[in-house]
C-alpha positions in Angstrom: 79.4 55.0 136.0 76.3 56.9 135.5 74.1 55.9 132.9 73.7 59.5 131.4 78.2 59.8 131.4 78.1 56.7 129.5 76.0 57.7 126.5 78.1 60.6 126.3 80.9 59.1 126.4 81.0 57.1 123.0 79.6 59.6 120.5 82.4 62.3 122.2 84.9 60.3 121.5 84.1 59.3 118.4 83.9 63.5 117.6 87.2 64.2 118.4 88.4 60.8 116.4 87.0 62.6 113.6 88.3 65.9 114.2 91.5 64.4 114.0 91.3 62.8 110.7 89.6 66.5 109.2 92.4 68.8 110.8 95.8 68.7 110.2 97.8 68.9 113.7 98.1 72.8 114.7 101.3 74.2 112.7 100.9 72.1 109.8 101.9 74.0 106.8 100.1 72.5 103.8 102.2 72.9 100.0 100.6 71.9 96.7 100.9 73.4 93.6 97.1 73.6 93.1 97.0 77.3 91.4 97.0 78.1 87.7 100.9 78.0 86.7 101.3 75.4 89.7 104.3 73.4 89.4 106.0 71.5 92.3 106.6 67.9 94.1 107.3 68.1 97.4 109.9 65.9 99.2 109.1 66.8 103.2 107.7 69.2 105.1 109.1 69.5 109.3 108.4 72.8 111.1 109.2 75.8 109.2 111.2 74.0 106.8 110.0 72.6 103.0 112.0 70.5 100.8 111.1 70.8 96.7 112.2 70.2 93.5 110.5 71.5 90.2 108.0 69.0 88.4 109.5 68.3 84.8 106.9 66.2 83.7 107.9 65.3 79.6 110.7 67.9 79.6 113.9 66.2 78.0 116.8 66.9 80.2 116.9 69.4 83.2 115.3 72.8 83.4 114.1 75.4 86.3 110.3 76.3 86.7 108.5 76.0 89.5 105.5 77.3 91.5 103.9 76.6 94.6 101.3 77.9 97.4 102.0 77.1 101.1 99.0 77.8 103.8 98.9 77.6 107.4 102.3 79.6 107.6 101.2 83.0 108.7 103.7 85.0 111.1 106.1 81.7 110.4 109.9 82.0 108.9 109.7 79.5 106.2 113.0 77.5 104.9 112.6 76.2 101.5 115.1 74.1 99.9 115.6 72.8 96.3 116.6 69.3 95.5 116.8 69.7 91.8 119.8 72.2 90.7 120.0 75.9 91.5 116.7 77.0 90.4 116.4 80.6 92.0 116.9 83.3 89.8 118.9 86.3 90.3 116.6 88.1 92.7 115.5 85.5 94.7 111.5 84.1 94.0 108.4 85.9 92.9 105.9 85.9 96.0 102.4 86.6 96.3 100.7 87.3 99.7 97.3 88.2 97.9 96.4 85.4 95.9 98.4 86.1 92.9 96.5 89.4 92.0 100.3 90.9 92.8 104.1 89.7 93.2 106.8 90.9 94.0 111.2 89.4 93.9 111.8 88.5 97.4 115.4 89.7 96.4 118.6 88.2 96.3 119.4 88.4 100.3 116.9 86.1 100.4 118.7 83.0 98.7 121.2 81.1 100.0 122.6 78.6 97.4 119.7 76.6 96.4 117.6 77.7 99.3 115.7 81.1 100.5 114.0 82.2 103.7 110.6 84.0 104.0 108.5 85.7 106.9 105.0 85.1 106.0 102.8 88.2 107.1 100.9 87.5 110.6 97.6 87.9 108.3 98.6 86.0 105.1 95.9 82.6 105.0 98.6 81.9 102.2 101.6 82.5 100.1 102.4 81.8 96.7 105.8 81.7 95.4 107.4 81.2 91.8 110.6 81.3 89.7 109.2 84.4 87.9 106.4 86.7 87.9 103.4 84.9 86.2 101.2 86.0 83.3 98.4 83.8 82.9 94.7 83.6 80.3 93.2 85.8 83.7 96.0 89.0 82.9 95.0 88.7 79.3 91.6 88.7 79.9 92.2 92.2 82.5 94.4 93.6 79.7 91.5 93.2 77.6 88.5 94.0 79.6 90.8 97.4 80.0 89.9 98.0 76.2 87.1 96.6 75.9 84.7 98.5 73.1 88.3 99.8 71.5 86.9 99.3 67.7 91.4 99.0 66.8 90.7 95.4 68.8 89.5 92.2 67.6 89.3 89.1 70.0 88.7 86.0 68.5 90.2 81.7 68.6 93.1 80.7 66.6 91.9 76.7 67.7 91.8 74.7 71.0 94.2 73.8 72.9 94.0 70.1 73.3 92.9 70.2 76.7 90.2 72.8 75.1 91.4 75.6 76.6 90.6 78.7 73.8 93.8 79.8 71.9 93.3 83.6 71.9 94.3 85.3 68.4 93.7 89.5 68.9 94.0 91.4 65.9 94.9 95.2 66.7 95.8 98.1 64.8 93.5 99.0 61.1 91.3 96.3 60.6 89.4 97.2 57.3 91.6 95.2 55.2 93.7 97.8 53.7 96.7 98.1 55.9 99.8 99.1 54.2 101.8 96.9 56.4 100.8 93.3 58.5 102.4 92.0 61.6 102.8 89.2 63.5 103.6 88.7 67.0 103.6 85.3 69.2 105.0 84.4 72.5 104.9 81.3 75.1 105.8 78.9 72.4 107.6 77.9 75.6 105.1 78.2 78.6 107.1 79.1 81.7 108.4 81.8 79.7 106.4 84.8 81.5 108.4 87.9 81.4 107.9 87.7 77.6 104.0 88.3 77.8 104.2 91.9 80.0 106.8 92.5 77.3 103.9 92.0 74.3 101.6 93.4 77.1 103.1 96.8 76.5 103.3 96.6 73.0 99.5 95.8 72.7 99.3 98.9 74.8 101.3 101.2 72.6 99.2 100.3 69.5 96.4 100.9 71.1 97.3 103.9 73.9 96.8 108.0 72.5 100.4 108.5 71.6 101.7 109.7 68.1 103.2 106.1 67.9 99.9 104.5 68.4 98.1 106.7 66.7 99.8 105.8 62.8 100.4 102.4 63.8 96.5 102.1 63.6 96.4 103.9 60.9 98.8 102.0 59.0 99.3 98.5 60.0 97.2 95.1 60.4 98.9 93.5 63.8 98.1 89.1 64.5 98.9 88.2 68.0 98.5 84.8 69.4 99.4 85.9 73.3 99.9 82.0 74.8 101.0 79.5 72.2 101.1 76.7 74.6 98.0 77.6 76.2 97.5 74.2 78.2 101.2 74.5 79.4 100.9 78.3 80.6 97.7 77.4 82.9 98.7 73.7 84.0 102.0 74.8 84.5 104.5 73.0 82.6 108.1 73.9 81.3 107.2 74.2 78.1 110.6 74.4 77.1 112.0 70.8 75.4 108.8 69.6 75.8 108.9 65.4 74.5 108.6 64.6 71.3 109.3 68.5 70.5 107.8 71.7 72.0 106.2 74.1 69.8 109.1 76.3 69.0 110.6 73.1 67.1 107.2 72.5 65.5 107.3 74.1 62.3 109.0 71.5 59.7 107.3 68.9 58.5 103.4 68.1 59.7 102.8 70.0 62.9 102.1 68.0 66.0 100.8 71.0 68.1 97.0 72.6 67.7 98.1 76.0 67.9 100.9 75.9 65.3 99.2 74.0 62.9 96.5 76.4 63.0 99.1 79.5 62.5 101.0 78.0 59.6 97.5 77.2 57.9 95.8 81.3 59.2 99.3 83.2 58.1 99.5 82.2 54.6 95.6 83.5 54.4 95.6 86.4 56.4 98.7 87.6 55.4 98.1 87.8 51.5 101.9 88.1 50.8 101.8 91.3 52.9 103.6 90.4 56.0 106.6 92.5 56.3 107.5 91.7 59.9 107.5 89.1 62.6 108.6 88.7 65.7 108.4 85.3 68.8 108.8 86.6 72.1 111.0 84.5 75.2 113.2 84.6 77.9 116.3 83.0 77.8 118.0 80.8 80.3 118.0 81.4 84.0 121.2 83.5 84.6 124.8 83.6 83.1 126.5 85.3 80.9 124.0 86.5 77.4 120.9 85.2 79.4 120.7 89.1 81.2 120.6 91.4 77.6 118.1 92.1 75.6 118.2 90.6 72.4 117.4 89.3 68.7 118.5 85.9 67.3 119.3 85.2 63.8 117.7 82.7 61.4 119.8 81.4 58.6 118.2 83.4 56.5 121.0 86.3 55.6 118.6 88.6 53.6 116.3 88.9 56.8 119.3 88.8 58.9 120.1 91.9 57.4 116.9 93.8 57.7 117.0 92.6 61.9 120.3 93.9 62.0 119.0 97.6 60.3 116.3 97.6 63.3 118.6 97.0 65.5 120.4 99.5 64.9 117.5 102.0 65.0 116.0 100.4 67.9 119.8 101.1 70.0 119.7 104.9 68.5 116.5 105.4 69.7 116.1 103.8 72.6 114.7 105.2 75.4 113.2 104.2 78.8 115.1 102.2 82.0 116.2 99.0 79.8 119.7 98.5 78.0 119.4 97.1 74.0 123.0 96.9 72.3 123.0 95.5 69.1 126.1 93.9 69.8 124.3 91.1 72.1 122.2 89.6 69.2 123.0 86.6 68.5 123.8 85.1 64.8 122.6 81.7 63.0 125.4 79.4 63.7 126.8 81.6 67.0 126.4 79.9 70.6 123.1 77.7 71.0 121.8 78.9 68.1 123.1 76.2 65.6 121.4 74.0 63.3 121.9 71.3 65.7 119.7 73.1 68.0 116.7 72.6 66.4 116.8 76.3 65.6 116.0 75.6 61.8 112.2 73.9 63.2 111.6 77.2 65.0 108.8 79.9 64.4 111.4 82.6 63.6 113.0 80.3 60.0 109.3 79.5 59.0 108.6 83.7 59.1 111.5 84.4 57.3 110.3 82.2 54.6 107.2 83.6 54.3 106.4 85.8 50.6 107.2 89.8 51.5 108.6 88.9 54.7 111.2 91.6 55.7 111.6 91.2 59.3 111.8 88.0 61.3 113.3 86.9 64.6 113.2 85.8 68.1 113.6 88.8 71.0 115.3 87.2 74.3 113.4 89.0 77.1 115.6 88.4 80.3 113.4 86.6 83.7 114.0 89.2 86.3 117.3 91.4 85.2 118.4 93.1 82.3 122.0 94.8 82.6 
């Protein structure tokens, strides 16, 4: 063998070797939930086809989540299959060809059982999908940059998560102290639920957008928002929801285990100065079924308060206007359905508002995942 082959030879081989171990074998679709909101274990990849099931981490009992990016699948027809219950809602998965910047439902022709199909654009280096359309810290931070200088909006902390993640508190509306009326408005007590935060979203907007509506709502009230309550669970992606020992919407009796809802049961009491007439927790409600597609408010035991959701209810159906359905008839009353003592429900933001001193308004608004009918 010639002398010059056989230096070659060794140091070629031993490039391709490596080449081997730093590339995946051509096709090979890669899936890891390594994007904010990421939430998935995978079972097996073979071809086109992807078997998952949702991550539940310390959730007690079952629920639906998930999220995931899959690269290397451009111009492929991908097959993904849960493991884990039905866990597709009713029009199909969120997907994102850009990154997350947008998504849009894949659509209910889509899903078969617990299983959809996707084409991935010839272009697309990746593709995210999710149960829902996700709101994350970085849409919060756009919606703000958007009014950025608006002297109506305050950004400050409400604490740290305990990762250390900042626990955003805005306050909108007059500031100067001397609003006639105060009002508070959380969501993501449970993370995963996202629909709830372009919901508050478009409130925020409102107070602060040229309408008459905005216009005396700055002139007139204080509003508190605390946008992510479990801030670590919204980024890392976790349920949220049943969260071991308790999540955060059972946090609110007895000594508060949770960072961000100690810190609001200590700032309310403060801010509020007996003045808070109205409070409101925003969610979404189960997957699908029957009650889990309407808009709307559940009851705390407290029949005085009750009262005063049911009045604005009735308002808000008279007045309604806009694409989505609200009947007062789907709101659902301490001790109806789920929402029993036995629930929990009496450990829940909405019971500790309606306690509060001058406190006319509180409740929970049920802000369906992809459908309202």
């Amino acid at each position: 063998m010639n002398s010059r082959i056989r230096s070659l030879r060794f140091p070629f081989l031993l490039c391709a070797l490596l080449a081997c171990f730093a590339f995946p074998a051509a096709g090979a679709l890669k899936v890891d939930a390594e994007i904010p909101g990421g939430n998935i274990i995978v079972e097996s990849v073979a071809g086109d086809s992807i078997r998952v099931r949702q991550d539940l981490r310390d959730t007690q009992g079952q629920w639906f989540y998930w999220a995931f990016r899959v690269r290397g699948a451009a111009g492929r027809t991908l097959h993904v299959e849960f493991t884990d219950g039905d866990v597709i809602g009713v029009r199909g998965p969120a997907v994102s060809t850009d990154r997350g910047r947008t998504w849009q439902w894949l659509g209910a022709d889509a899903v078969e059982g617990a299983s959809f199909r996707f084409r991935v654009p010839p272009a697309a280096r990746e593709v995210r999908f999710s149960m829902n359309i996700p709101y994350f810290e970085s849409d919060l931070r756009a919606f703000l940059k958007r009014h950025a200088g608006n002297p109506s909006l305050e950004v400050g902390v409400l604490a740290r998560s305990r990762k250390g993640r900042p626990i955003e508190q805005l306050r909108l509306g007059r500031l100067d102290g001397h609003a006639a009326h105060r009002v508070l408005l959380t969501a993501r007590h449970h993370a995963c639920e996202s629909l709830a935060s372009y919901s508050l979203e478009g409130i925020l907007e409102t107070i602060l957008g040229p309408t008459d509506e905005g216009r005396w709502l700055r002139e007139n009230v204080e509003f508190l928002v605390v946008p992510f309550m479990d801030k670590d669970g919204v980024e890392d992606g976790d349920q949220g929801k049943n969260r071991r020992p308790h999540d955060h919407n059972r946090d609110y009796n007895g000594e508060s285990i949770h960072p961000s809802v100690a810190a609001l049961r200590k700032r309310i009491p403060a801010w509020s100065e007996g003045r808070l007439d109205f409070a409101l927790d925003m969610h979404c409600p189960y997957i699908r079924g029957k009650g889990n597609e309407a808009i709307l408010f559940v009851g705390v035991p407290n029949q005085a308060v009750w009262g005063e959701v049911e009045r604005f209810s009735r308002l808000l159906e008279s007045t309604r206007g806009g694409p989505l359905p609200y009947r007062r008839a789907d709101n659902l009353a301490f001790g109806v359905s789920w929402n029993r003592p036995e629930s929990g429900r009496q450990k829940s933001f909405d019971t500790w508002a309606a306690e509060q001193p001058g406190i006319r308004f509180a409740s929970t608004i049920e802000i369906p995942y992809a459908e309202a009918l």
